[in-house]
N, C-alpha and C positions, 0 to 999 in steps of 0.2 A: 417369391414376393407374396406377402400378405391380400388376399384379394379383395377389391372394393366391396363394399358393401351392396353398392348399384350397379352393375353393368353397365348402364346407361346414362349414369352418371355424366351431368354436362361438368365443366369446367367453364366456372366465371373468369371472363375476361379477364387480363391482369392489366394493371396501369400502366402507363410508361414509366421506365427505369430512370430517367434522367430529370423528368422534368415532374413537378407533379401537378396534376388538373388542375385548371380553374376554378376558380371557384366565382362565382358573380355578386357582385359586390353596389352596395348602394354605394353613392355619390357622395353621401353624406360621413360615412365611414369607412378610411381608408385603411389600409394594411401597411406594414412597415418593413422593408425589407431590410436588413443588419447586414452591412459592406464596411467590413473594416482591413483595413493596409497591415499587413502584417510586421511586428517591428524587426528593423536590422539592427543586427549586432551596433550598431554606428547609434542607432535612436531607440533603442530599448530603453533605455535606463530615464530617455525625458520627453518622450511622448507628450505630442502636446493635443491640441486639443483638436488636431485633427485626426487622431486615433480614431473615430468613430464618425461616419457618416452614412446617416439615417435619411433615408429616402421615401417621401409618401409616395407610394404608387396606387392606381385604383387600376384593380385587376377584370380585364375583361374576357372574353370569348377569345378575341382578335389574339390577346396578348399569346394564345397557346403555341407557338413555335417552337420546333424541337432545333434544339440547335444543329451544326449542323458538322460534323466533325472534324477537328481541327487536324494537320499536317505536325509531323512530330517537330520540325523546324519552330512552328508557330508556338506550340506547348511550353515551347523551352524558351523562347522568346519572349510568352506573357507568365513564366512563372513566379512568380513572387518569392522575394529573399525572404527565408528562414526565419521564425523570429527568434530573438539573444534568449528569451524568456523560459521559452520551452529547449533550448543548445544548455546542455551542462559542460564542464570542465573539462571531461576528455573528448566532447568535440560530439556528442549524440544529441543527435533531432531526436526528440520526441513528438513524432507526428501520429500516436495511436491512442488514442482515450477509453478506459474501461470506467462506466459506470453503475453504482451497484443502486439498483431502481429499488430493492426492499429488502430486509433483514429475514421475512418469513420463506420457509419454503416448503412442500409440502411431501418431502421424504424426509429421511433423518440417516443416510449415506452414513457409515462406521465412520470413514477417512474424515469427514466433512465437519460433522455435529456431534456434538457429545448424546449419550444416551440419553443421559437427562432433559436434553432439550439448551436454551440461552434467555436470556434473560432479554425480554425485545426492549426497545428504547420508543421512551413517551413520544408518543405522535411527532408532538410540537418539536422535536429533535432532529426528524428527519426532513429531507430538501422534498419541497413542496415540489410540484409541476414545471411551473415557471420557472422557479430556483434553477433546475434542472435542465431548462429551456435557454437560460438566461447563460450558466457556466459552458452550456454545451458550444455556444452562439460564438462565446468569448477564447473557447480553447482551435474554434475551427476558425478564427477571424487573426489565429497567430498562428497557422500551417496543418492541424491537426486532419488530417484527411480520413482515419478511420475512427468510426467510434463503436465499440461494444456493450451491448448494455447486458448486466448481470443482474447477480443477486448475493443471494439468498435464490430464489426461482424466479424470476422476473415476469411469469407468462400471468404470477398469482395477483399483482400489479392489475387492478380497477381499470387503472384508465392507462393500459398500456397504448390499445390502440393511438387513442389521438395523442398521447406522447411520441409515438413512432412517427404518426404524419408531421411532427413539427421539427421533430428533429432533421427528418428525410429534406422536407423543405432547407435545409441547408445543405442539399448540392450546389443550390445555385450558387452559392458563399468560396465554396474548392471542398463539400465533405465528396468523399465519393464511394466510401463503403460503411453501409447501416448494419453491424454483425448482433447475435443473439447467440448468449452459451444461457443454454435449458437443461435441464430434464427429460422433458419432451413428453409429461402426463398430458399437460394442455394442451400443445402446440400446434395439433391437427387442428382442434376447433377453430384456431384463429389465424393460421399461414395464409392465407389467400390474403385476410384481410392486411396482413403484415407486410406480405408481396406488396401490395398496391401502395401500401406507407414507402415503401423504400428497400426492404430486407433485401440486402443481399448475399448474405453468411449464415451458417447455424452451425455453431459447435454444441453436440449431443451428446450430455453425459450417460452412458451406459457400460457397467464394470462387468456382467453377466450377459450371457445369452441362453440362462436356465431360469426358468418361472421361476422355480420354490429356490434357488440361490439370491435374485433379484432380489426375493421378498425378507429373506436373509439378512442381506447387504443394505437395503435402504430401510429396513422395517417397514415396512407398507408394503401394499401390493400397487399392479399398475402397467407389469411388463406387456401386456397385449398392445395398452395406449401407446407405450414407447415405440411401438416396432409400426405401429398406425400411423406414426407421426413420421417416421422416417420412409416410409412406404409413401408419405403423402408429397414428400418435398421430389423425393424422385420422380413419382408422376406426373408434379407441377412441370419441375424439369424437363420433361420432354414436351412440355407445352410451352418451352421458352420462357422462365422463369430465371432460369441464370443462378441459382442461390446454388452457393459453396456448400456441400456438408461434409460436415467432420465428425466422425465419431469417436469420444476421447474415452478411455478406459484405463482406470488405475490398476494395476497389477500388483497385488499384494502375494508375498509367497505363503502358499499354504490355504488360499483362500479362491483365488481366478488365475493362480499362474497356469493351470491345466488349460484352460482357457484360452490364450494366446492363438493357436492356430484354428481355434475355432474363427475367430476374429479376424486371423487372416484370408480364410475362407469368404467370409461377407465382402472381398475385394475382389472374387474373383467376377461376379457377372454385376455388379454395381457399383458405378461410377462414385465411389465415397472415397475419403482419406480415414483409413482409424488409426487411431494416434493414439500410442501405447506411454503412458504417464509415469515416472517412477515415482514411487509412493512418498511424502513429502510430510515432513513434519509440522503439525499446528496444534494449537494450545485445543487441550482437549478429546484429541483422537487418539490417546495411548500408544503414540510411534515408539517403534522401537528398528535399530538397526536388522534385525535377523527379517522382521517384515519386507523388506526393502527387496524386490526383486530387479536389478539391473539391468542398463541399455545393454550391457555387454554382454549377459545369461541370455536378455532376448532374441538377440541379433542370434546367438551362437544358436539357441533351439531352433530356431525360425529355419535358417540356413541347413540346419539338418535334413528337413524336410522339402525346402526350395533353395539347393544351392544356387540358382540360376541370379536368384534375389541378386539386385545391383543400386548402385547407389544413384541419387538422382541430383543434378546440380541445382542447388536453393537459393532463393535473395538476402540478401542483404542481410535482414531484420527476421528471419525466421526461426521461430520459437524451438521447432523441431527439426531432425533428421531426416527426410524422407528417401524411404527406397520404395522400389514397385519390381513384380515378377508379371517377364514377360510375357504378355497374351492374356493377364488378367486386368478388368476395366478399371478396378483402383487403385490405391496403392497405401501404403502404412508410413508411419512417423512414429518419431520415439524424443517424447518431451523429457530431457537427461539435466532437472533440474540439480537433483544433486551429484552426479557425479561424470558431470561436462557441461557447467554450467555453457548460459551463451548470453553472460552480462555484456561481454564486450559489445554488442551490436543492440543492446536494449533501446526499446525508442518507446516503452510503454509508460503511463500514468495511469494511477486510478482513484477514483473520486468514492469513497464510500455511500452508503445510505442515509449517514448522516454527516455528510459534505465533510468529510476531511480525506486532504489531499495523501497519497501514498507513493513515493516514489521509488520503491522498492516493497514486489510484495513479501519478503519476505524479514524486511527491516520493520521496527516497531515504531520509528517515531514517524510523527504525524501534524498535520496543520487544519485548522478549520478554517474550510474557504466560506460556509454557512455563517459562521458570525460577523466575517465581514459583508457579505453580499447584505444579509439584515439590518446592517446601520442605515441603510438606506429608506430602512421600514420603524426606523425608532428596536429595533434588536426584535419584531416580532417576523413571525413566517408569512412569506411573500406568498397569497393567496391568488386566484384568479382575478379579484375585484380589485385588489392591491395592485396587482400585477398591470389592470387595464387602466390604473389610474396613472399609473409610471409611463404608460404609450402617450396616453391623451399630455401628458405633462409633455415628453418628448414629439411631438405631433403640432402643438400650441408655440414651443419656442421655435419650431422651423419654420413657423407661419408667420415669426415673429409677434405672437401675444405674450412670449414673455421674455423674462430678461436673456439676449445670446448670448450674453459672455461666459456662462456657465460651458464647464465642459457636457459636450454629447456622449446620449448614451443613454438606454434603459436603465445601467447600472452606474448610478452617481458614482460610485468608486470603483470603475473598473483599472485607473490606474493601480488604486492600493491593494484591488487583486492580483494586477497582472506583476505589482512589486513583490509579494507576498511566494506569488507561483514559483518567478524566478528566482528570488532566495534556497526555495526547495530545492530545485531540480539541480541548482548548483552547487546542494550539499549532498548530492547524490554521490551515493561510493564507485569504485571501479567495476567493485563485484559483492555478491552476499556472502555472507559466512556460507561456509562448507559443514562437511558431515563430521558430529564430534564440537560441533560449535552452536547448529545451527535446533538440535535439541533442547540446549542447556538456555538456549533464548526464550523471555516472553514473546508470547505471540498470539494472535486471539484464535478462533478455530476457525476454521477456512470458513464457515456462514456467516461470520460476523468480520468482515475482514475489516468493523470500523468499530471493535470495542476497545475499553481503556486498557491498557496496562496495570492490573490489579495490584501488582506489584512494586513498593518502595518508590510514592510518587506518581505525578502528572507524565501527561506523558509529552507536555507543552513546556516551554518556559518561556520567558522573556526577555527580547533582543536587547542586547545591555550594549548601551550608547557607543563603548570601545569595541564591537565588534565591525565598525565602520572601517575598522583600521586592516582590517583583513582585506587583504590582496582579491578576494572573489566578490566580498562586498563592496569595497573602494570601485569597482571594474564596472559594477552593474550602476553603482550610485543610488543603493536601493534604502531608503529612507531616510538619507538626507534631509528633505525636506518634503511635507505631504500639505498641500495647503489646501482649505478646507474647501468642502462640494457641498453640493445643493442638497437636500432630501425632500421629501413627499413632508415634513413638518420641521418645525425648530427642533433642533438637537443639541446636545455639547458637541464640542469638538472631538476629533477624531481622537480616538484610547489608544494607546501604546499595541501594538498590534502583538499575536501570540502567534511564532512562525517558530520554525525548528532553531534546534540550536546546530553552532557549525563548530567542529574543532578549528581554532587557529593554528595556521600552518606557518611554521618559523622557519621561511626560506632562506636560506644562503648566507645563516646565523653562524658565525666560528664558533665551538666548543671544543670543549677539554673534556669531553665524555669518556677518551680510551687514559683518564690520570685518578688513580685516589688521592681523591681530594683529604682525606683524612690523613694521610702519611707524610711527612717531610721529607726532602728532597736526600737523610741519609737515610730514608727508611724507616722511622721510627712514628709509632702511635700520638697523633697528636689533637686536639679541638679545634676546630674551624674557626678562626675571626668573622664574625657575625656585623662588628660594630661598624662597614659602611656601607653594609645593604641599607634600601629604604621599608620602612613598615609600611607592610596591605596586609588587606584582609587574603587568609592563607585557610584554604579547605583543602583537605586530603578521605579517601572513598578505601576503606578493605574490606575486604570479603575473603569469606572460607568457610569449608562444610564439615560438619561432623556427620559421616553416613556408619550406619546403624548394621550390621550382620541378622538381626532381631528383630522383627515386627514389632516384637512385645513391645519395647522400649519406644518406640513413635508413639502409642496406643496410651502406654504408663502418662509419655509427659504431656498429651491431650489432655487427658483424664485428670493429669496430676497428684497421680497415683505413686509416684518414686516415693522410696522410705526416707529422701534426704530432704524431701519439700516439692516447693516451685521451681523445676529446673530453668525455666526461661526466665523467672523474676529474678533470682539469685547471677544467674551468669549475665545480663544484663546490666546489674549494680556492680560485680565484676570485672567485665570490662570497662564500665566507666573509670573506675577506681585504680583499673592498670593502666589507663592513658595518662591521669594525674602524676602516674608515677614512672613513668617511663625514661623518665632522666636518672634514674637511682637503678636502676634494671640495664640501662644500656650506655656503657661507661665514657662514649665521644656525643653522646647526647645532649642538646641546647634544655635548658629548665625553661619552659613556657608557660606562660598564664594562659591557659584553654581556656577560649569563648564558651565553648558550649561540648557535649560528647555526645551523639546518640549510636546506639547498637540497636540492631532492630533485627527480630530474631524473627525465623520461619519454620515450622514442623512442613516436611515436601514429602508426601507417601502416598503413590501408585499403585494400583491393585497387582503391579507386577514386579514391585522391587520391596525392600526392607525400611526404605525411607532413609530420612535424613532432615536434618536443621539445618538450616543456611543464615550465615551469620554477615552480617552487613554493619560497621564501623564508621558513623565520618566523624570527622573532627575539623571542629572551629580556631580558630585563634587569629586575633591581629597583632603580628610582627615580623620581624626579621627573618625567618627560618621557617621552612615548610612542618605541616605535623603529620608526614606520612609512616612516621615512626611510631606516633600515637595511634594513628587507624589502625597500624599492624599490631600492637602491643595490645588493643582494645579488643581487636576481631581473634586474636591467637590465646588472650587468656578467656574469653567468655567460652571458646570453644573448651578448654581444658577445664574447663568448671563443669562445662555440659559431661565430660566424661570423668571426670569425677563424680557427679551424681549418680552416672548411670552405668558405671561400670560393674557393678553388680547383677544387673542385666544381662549387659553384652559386654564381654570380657575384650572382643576382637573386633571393636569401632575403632574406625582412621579418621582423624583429623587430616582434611586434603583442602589444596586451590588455596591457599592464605595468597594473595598477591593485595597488591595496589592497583586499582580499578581508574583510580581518576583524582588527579591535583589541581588544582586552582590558586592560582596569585604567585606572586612572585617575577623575576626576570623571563622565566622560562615559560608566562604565561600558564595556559589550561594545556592540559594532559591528559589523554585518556587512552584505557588499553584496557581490551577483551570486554568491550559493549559498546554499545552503540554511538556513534559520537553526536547521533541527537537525543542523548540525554540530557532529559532536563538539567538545567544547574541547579545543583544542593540549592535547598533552603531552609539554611540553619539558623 
C-alpha cells in the first residue's frame, strides 16, 4: 500500500449512512420532503393526482433518529409494488439508474475518447442541478433503489459535492445505494466528503498498473493520484466507511493483456473486486475484432497460474462474473459484454449529460426527458432560483394559497415524464446486437454516451397517432389523453411529445409467407392484382456498400479527383433515375408514380481499412404496392455507377449488404431488419 503522507493523520468523522444530519431550520422556511407511491402495473398508465405527495416538514435537532432496523418479515411487508413504468415487456424491473453529471473529463483513455478530443455541448443543453435533483426524486419515487453517477469524469463536476448530499437525502424516499464510476485523479481530494453525502460504491477505472503505459493509455499523466485514491477508500474502510470498490480494467490484446495477473495480484492482500472488461465497440475508438481479448482467453490464463480459481454464486442482476482464489482478500469479475452478453437480467437506465433517456447502452435511439421537464420553465433550464420558485409554488398550494386542484409535484408534468419513461423502457429489446453487428452500428464514443447520431437523420421521431394501436402502447395507455398542467407562467399547450419509435408487432396475423405470390397455382410467371388493396402512403429504406481494395480510390472521390467526374453526384442522379425505372428493369413489376427518391451516399475510411461508400435509398410513393423494389434498384444501381467510375482505380471493389432495411405502409404495417427499431421514421 501507498503510504500516507501523515503518519498521524486523523480521520474526520464520517456521517451516518442511513440518515443524513440535520440541518436547523428557520420557521419561516420549510424543506419539502418528496414521498411518492410508486405505480402498479394496475395504475401506471392513469395516475392520478395522488401520485405525488409533498409534505412541509420543519427539520429539527430532535427530528435526528436513526431508524431502527427492520425484521426481514416487515421489509417484505412494507415493500412497495414495482412500478409498470420502469417493468418492460419481458418482465425486467429496472431499479438501477446511471446518470452522466458531465460530458468533460480529464484523461482522454484510447477505448473511451477519440484522439482528437468531442465536440462538448452549449451549456444551456445540459441538465442543470435541480433537473438532475428533480428526475433523480422521480426515478426513486417508482422503485429505483440504486443510482450511479458518471460521466465523462464526474468528480470534474463544480458542485458535485452538494449534488451528492441531495441525492443521498433520498434514502429516506427507498434509494439505498449512492455509486460513483471515476477515474480516480480527483477522488482522494473529495471521498470523505462524498462519504458523508452518502457514497456508498466506487467503480475505478484503471487499464495499467505501469506509470509510463498509464500515460500511454489515457494521454496524460496521473497514475500516483490513482493508486492515492484507491489507497484512500481502503483506509476509509477500516474506519467503517462501508464503500464497495471496484476496480474495472479494459483488456485490450496487444496493449494490457500482459497485465491481467498483475491485476489479479492486487486481490490477493486487498479487499477489492477487479473486474476484467472485454473491449467494446463505440463510435470513435478504432475497434476492431483482433483487439478484443475474451472472457474465455482470460479465465484460461488466469487458471494457469491459479488453478484453484472457483466460481462464486452471483445475484440476480449482476453485470459480471465473479470468481475469487482461495486465501486471497478479493476477488475478480469479468464484464462479457460481447460474447455472454447478460441482457436477460438487465434492470439498468441511463440518463445522459444532456437528459436523454438510454435504455440500452449500446442501442442508438434515445429520448429527451430535458425538454419535457422544461415546459415547465417556458423550454428554458431549470436554474436554482427557478427551481426555488417551483417549492415555494408547491409549498403555497399545500397551505392552500393556491389553486388544489392542480396536480402535485415539483414537476408540473411529471405524468408526461413518467408517460414518456414508460414508452421507452417498453421499447426495450430482449438483447443488443452481438459482434459482427454491433461494429457496423452508430454509436457515439463511450464519453459522449448522449451525442446525436451524425448519421442519416434524428435520432428522435414523432409518435404517429396509430401507434396507440400497438398491443405495448394500448396496455400502458400512454398518450391517450394528456390534459393540460399548471406552469410557473402562461404557456401553449402541451407539443406532440418526441419519444422513441417502437416497431409494431403483428401478433397472431395469418400469412401466406411460405407461397410465391407471383406464380399461379400451375406454376407459371404471373403479375399480382393490385386493384383491391387500399392506397397509403408506402416508404421503403435499402442500403449497400461499395468497399474499396485501394485507399487511393476513398482519397480520389474526396478530392474528386476520378477522371470520370463527381463520383457521388453522378451515382446519386443514377440511382434516382433507376427507381423511375424499375418497372421496365424488373419484368412482375407494378409501374408507380414515385413521391419523392432520395440516395444519400457516404465515403467511410478508417486509418486501418481501405474504406468504402455506404449507399442508402428510400423511396416514397402513395399507392397500392410497396416501393421496396425501387429502394433496391436505386441503392444497386448507384453503387454500379460508383464502380464504374472507379474501376480504373481498383479493379477488385465488391459491391456487398444490398438488403431492405425498413418498410412502411401498407397491410403488413412498418418493418424493419438489421437496425434499430428505434429508428426515426423517414421523413420524405
Amino acid at each position: 500500500m501507498v503510504p500516507l503522507t501523515s503518519a498521524a493523520r486523523t480521520i474526520r468523522p464520517l456521517g451516518p449512512k442511513l440518515v443524513p444530519m440535520p440541518m436547523p431550520m428557520s420557521k419561516a422556511r420549510q424543506s419539502i420532503v418528496l414521498v411518492r407511491p410508486a405505480a402498479t402495473t394496475a395504475t401506471a398508465a392513469a395516475m392520478t393526482a395522488s401520485h405525488d405527495i409533498l409534505k412541509p416538514t420543519s427539520k429539527t435537532a430532535s427530528d435526528a433518529t436513526l431508524p431502527r432496523h427492520k425484521s426481514r418479515r416487515e421489509l417484505l411487508n412494507d415493500a412497495k409494488p414495482f412500478s409498470d413504468f420502469l417493468t418492460d415487456t419481458f418482465h425486467r424491473q429496472h431499479d438501477y439508474l446511471r446518470i452522466s453529471l458531465t460530458e468533460r473529463c480529464n484523461l482522454r483513455c484510447v477505448y473511451c475518447m477519440p484522439e482528437e478530443g468531442v465536440p462538448l455541448s452549449p451549456q444551456r443543453e445540459l441538465l442543470t442541478t435541480p433537473e438532475i435533483i428533480m428526475l433523480s426524486s422521480l426515478f426513486v419515487s417508482q422503485g429505483v433503489t440504486k443510482i450511479r453517477l458518471t460521466g465523462g469524469e464526474p468528480t470534474v463536476r463544480k458542485d458535485i459535492l452538494p449534488l451528492m448530499r441531495q441525492i443521498g437525502s433520498l434514502r429516506s424516499q427507498g434509494l439505498r445505494e449512492l455509486c460513483l464510476t471515476t477515474n480516480g485523479l480527483a477522488l482522494h481530494r473529495k471521498l470523505e466528503d462524498m462519504v458523508d453525502a452518502g457514497l456508498t460504491g466506487v467503480n475505478l477505472s484503471l487499464d495499467t498498473l505501469d506509470p509510463w503505459q498509464f500515460q500511454i493509455m489515457t494521454r496524460r499523466k496521473g497514475f500516483d493520484a490513482v493508486m492515492k485514491s484507491i489507497e484512500r477508500v481502503l483506509e476509509l474502510n477500516t474506519h467503517g466507511a462501508g464503500i464497495k470498490l471496484k476496480i474495472n480494467a479494459v483488456v485490450m490484446r496487444g496493449i494490457n493483456d500482459t497485465e491481467i495477473l498483475k491485476f489479479v495480484e492486487m486481490t490477493r492482500e486487498k479487499e477489492i473486486e477487479v473486474r476484467f472488461i472485454e473491449y467494446m465497440p463505440f463510435g470513435g475508438n478504432k475497434w476492431n475484432k483482433g483487439k478484443m481479448f475474451s472472457y474465455s482467453e482470460m479465465l484460461h490464463l488466469i487458471k494457469e497460474k491459479y488453478p484453484q480459481l472457483e466460481k462464486m454464486i452471483g445475484h440476480k442482476n449482476d453485470t459480471s462474473k465473479t470468481y475469487k482464489i482461495p486465501g486471497f482478500a478479493g476477488s475478480l469479475g469479468f464484464i462479457t459484454s460481447m460474447t455472454h452478453n447478460f441482457c436477460g437480467t438487465c434492470n439498468r437506465l441511463r440518463i445522459t449529460s444532456d437528459g436523454n433517456l438510454k435504455v440500452c447502452l449500446f442501442g442508438n435511439a434515445e429520448v429527451s426527458l430535458r425538454d419535457i421537464i422544461r415546459k415547465s420553465n417556458n423550454g428554458e433550464p431549470i436554474d436554482e432560483s427557478a427551481f426555488e420558485v417551483m417549492k415555494e409554488i408547491e409549498m403555497d398550494r399545500r397551505q392552500g394559497l393556491r389553486d388544489g386542484s392542480a396536480q402535485p409535484g415539483l414537476a408540473p408534468n411529471e405524468q408526461e415524464l413518467l408517460n414518456v419513461i414508460g414508452l421507452a423502457v417498453k421499447g426495450k429489446k430482449a438483447k443488443h446486437a452481438g459482434i459482427g453487428e454491433l461494429e457496423h452500428m452508430k454509436n457515439r464514443p463511450m464519453i459522449l454516451i448522449d451525442s446525436q447520431n451524425p448519421r442519416f437523420g434524428s435520432r428522435h421521431r414523432m409518435l404517429h397517432q396509430d401507434s396507440l394501436a400497438d398491443p405495448i402502447a394500448r396496455r400502458s395507455n400512454i398518450f391517450s389523453s394528456i390534459s393540460s398542467l399548471p406552469t410557473l407562467s402562461s404557456r401553449a399547450h402541451l407539443q406532440q411529445l418526441r419519444c422513441l419509435s417502437s416497431t409494431r408487432r403483428q401478433l397472431g396475423r395469418q400469412t401466406d409467407g411460405n407461397k410465391l405470390t407471383h406464380v399461379s397455382e400451375s406454376g407459371a410467371a404471373h403479375m399480382v392484382s393490385i386493384s383491391d388493396k387500399i392506397s397509403s402512403k408506402r416508404v421503403a429504406k435499402a442500403i449497400c456498400s461499395v468497399r474499396f481494395t485501394d485507399k487511393t480510390a476513398c482519397r480520389l472521390i474526396q478530392e474528386n479527383q476520378i477522371q470520370k467526374g463527381d463520383v457521388l453526384g453522378v451515382a446519386r442522379v443514377a440511382g434516382i433515375m433507376a427507381a423511375k425505372k424499375t418497372s421496365d428493369l424488373i419484368p412482375l413489376c407494378h409501374p408507380i408514380a414515385l413521391s419523392k427518391v432520395t440516395v444519400n451516399l457516404e465515403v467511410v475510411q478508417g486509418q486501418d481499412d481501405t474504406g468504402r461508400v455506404d449507399i442508402e435509398a428510400i423511396v416514397t410513393c402513395e399507392g397500392k404496392t410497396g416501393v421496396e423494389m425501387e429502394a433496391l434498384t436505386a441503392a444497386s444501381t448507384a453503387a454500379l455507377t460508383i464502380y464504374d467510375m472507379c474501376k480504373a482505380v481498383d479493379k477488385r471493389m465488391t459491391i456487398e449488404g444490398l438488403k431492405v432495411v425498413l418498410k412502411e405502409g401498407g397491410k403488413s404495417g412498418r418493418w424493419v431488419d438489421g437496425m434499430q427499431d428505434g429508428s426515426p421514421t423517414l421523413e420524405t
